[in-house]
N, CA, C and O atoms as a GROMACS GRO file, in nm:
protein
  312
    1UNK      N    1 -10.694  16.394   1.809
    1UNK     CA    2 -10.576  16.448   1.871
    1UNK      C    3 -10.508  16.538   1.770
    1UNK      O    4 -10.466  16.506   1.659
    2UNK      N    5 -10.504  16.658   1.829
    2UNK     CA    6 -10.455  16.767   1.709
    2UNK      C    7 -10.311  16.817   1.801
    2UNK      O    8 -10.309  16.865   1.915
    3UNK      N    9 -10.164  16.780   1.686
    3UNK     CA   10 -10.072  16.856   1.714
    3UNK      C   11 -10.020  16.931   1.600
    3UNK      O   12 -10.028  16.910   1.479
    4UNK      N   13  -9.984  16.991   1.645
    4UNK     CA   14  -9.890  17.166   1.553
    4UNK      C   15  -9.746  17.057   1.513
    4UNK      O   16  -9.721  16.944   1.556
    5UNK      N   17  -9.673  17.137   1.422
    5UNK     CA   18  -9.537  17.089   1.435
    5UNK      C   19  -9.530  17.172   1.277
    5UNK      O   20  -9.606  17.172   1.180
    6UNK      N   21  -9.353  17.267   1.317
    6UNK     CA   22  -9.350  17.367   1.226
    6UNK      C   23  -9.207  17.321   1.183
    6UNK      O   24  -9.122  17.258   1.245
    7UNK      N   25  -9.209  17.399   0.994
    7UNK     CA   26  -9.070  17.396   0.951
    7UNK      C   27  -9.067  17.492   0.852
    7UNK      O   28  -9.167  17.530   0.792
    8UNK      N   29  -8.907  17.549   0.827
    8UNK     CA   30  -8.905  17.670   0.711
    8UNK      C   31  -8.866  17.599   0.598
    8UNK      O   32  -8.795  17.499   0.600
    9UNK      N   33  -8.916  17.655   0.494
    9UNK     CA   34  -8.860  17.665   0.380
    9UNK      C   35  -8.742  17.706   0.367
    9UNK      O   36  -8.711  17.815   0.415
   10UNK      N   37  -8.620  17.598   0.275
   10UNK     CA   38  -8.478  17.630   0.276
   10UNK      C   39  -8.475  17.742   0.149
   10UNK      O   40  -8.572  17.801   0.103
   11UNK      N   41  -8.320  17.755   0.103
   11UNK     CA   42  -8.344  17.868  -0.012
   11UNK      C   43  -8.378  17.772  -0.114
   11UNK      O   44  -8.401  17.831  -0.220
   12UNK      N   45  -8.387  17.667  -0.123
   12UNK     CA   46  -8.389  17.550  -0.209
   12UNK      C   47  -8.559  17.520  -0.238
   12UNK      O   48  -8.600  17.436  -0.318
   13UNK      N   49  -8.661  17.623  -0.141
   13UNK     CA   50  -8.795  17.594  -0.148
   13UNK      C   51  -8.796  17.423  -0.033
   13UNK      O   52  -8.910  17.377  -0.046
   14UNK      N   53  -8.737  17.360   0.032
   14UNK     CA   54  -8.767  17.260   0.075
   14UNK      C   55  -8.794  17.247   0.181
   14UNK      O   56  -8.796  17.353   0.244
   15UNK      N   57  -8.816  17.164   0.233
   15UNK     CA   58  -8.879  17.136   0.376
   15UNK      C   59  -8.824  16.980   0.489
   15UNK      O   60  -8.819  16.868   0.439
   16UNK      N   61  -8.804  16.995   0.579
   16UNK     CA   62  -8.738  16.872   0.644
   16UNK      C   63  -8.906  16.847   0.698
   16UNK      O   64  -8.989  16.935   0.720
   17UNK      N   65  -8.920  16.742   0.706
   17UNK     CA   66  -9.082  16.694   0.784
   17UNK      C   67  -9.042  16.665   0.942
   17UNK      O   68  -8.970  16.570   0.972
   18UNK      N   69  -9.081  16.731   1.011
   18UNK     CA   70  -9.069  16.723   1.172
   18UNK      C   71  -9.024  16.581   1.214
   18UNK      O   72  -9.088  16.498   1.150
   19UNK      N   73  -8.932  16.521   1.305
   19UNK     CA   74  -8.992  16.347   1.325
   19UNK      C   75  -9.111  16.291   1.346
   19UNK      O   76  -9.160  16.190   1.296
   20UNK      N   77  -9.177  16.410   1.472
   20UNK     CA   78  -9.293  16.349   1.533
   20UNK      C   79  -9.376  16.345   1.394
   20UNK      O   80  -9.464  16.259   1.402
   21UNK      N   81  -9.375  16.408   1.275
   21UNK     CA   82  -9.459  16.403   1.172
   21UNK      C   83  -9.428  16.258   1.086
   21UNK      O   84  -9.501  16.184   1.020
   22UNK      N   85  -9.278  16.256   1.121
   22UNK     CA   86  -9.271  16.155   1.026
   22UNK      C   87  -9.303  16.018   1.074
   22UNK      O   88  -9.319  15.933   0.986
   23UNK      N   89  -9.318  15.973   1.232
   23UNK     CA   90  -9.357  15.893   1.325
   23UNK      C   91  -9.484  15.878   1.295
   23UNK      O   92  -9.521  15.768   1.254
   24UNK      N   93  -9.579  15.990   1.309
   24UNK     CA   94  -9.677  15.922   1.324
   24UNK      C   95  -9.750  15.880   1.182
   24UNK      O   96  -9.848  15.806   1.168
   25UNK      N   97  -9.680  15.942   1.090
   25UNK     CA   98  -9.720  15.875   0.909
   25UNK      C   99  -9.661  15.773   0.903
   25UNK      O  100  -9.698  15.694   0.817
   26UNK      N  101  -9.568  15.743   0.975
   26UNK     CA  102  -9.486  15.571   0.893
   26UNK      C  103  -9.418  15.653   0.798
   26UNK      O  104  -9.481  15.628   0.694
   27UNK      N  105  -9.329  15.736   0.768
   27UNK     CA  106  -9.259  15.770   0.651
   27UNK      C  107  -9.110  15.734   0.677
   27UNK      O  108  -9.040  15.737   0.778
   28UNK      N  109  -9.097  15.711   0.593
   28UNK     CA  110  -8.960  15.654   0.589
   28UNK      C  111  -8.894  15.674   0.433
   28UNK      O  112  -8.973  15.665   0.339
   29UNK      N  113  -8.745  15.700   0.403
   29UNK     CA  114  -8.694  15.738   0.338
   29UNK      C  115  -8.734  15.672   0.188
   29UNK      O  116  -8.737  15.551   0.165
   30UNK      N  117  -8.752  15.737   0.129
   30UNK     CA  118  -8.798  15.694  -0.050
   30UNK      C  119  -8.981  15.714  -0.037
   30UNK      O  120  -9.038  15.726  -0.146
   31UNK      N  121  -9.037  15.716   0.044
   31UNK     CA  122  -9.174  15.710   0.066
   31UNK      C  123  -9.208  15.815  -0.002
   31UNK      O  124  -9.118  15.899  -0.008
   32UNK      N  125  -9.318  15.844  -0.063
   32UNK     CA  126  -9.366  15.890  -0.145
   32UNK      C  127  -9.454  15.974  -0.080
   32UNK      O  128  -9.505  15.894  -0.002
   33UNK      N  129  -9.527  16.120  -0.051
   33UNK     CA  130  -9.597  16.193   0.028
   33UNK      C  131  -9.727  16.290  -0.080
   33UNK      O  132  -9.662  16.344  -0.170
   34UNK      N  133  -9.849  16.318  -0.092
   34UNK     CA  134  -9.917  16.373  -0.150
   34UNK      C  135  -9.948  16.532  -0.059
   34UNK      O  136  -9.943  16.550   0.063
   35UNK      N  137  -9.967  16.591  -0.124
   35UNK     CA  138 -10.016  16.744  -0.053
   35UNK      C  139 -10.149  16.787  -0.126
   35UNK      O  140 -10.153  16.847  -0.233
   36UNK      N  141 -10.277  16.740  -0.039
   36UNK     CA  142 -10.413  16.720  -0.105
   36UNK      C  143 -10.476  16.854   0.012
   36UNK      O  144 -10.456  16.869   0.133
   37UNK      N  145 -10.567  16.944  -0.098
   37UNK     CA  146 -10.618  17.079  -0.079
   37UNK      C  147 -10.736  17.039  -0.045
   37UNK      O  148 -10.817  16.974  -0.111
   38UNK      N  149 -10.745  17.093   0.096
   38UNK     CA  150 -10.898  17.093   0.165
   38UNK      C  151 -10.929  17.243   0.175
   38UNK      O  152 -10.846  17.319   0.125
   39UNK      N  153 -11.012  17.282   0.219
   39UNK     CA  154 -11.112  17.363   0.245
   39UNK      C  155 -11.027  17.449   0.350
   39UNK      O  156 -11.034  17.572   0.339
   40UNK      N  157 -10.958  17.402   0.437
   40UNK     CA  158 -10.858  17.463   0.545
   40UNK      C  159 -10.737  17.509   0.481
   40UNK      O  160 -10.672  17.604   0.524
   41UNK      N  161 -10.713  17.459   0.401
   41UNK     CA  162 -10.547  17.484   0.360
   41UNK      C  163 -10.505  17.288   0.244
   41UNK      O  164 -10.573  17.224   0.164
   42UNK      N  165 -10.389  17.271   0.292
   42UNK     CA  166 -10.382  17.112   0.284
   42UNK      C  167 -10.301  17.068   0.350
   42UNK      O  168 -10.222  17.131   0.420
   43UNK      N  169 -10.313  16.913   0.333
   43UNK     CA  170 -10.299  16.799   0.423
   43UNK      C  171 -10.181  16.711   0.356
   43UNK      O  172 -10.182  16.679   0.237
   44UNK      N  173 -10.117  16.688   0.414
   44UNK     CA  174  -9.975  16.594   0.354
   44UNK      C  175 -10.034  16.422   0.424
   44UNK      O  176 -10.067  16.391   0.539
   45UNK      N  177 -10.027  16.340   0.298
   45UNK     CA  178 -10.066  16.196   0.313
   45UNK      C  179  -9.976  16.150   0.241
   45UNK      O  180  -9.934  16.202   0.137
   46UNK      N  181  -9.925  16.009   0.311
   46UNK     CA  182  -9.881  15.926   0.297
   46UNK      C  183  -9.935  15.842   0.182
   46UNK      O  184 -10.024  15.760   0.207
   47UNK      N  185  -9.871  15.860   0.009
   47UNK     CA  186  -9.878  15.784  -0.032
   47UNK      C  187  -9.880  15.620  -0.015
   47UNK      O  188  -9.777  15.574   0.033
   48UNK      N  189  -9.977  15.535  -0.047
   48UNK     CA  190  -9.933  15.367  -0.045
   48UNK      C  191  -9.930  15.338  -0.116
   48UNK      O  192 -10.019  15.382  -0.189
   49UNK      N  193  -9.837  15.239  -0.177
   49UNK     CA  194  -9.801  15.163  -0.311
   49UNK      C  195  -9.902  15.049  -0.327
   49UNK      O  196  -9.946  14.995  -0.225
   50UNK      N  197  -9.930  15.019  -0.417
   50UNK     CA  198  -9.983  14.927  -0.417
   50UNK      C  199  -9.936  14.773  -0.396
   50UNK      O  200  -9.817  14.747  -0.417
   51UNK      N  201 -10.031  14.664  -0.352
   51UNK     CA  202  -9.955  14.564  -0.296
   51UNK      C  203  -9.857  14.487  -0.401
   51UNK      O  204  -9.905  14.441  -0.504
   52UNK      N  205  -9.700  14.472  -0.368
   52UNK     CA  206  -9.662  14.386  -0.448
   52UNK      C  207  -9.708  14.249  -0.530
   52UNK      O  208  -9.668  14.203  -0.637
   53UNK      N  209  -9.826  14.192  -0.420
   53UNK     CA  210  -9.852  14.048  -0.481
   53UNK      C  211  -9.986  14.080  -0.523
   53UNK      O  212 -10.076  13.999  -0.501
   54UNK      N  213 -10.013  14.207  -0.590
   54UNK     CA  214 -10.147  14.232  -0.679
   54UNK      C  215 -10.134  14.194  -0.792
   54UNK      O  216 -10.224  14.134  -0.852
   55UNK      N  217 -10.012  14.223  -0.845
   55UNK     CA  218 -10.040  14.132  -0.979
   55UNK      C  219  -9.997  14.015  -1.034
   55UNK      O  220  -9.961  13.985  -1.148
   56UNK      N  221 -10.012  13.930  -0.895
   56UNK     CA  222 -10.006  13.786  -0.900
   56UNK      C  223 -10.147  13.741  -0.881
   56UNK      O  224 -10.167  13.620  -0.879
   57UNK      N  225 -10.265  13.837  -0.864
   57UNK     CA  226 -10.420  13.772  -0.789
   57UNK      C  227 -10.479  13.717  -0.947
   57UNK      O  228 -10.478  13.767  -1.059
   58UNK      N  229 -10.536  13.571  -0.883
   58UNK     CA  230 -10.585  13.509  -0.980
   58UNK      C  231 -10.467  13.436  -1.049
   58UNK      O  232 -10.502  13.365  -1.142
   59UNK      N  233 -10.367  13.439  -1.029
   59UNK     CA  234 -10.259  13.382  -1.158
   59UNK      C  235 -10.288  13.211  -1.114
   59UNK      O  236 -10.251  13.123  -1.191
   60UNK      N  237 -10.349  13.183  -0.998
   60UNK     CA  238 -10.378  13.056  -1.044
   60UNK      C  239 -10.529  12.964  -1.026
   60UNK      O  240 -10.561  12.860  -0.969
   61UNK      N  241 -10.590  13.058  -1.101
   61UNK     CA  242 -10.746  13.037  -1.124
   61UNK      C  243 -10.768  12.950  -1.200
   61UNK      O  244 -10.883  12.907  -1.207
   62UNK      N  245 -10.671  12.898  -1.276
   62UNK     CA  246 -10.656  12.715  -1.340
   62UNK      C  247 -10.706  12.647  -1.240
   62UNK      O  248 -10.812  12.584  -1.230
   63UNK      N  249 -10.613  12.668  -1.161
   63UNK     CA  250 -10.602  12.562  -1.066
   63UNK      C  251 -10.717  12.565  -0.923
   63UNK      O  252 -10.717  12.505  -0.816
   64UNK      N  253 -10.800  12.656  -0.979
   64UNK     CA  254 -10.941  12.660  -0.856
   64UNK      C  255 -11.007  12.465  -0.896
   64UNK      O  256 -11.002  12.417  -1.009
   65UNK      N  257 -11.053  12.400  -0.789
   65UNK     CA  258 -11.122  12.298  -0.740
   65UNK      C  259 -11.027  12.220  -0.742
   65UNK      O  260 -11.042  12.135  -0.654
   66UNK      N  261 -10.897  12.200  -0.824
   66UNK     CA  262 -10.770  12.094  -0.800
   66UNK      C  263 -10.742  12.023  -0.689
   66UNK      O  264 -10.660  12.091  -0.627
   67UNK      N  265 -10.764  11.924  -0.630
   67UNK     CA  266 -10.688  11.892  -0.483
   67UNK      C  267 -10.570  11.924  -0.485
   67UNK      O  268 -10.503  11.889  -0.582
   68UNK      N  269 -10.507  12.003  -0.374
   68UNK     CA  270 -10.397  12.049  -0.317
   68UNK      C  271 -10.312  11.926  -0.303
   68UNK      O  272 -10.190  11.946  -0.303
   69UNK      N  273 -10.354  11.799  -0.291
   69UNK     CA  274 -10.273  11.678  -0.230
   69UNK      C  275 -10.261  11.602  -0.367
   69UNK      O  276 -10.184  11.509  -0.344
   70UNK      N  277 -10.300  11.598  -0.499
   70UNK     CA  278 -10.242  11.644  -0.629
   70UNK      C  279 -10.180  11.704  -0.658
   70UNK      O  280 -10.084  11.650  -0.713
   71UNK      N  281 -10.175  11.869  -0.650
   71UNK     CA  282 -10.064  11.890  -0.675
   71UNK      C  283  -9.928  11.870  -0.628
   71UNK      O  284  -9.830  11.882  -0.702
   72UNK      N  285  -9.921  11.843  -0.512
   72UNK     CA  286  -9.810  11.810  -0.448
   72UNK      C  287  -9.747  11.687  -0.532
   72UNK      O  288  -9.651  11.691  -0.608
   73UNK      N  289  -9.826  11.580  -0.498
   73UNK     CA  290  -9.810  11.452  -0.574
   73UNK      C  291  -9.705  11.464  -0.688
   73UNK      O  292  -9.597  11.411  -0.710
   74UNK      N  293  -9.792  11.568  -0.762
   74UNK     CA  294  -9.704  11.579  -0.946
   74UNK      C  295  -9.601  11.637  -0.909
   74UNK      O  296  -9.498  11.588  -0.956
   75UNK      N  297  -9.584  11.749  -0.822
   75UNK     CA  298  -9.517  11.821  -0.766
   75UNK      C  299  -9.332  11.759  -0.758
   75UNK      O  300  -9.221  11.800  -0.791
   76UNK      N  301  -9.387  11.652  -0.698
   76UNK     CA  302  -9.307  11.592  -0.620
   76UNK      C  303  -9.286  11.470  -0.739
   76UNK      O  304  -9.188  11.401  -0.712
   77UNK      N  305  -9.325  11.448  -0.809
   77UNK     CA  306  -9.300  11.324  -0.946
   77UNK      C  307  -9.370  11.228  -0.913
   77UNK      O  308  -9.321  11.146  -0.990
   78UNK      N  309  -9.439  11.179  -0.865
   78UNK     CA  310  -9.508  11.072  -0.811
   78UNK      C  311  -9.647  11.035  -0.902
   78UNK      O  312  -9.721  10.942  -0.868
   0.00000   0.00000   0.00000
């Protein structure tokens, strides 16, 4: 599904992003946007952050084979 959707450059060099543009990216204010050069011209993408709880993966690889119903136990003082 190919739509058009146009905007000018202010004297400021800037640009407002259409809604329907900003709808169908998910953009929303502070979002971060890339302008990546194809062969046509380029393409404005929606930066993604990376996941907040990435650099929690593995933080508890101690605790791989532990029973879960142990930790609670200690958890809990018992």
């Amino acid at each position: 599904m190919s739509e058009q959707a146009k905007t000018k450059l202010t004297s400021k060099c800037q640009v407002t992003i259409p809604k329907a543009v900003r709808d169908r990216l998910g953009l929303q204010p502070g979002d971060e946007i890339e302008f990546v050069e194809t062969l046509q011209g380029y393409k404005v993408v929606k930066v993604i952050a990376d996941s907040p709880f990435e650099k929690w993966s593995g933080f508890l690889e101690h605790l791989r084979g532990v029973d879960p119903d142990e930790l609670i136990e200690e958890a809990r003082g018992r």
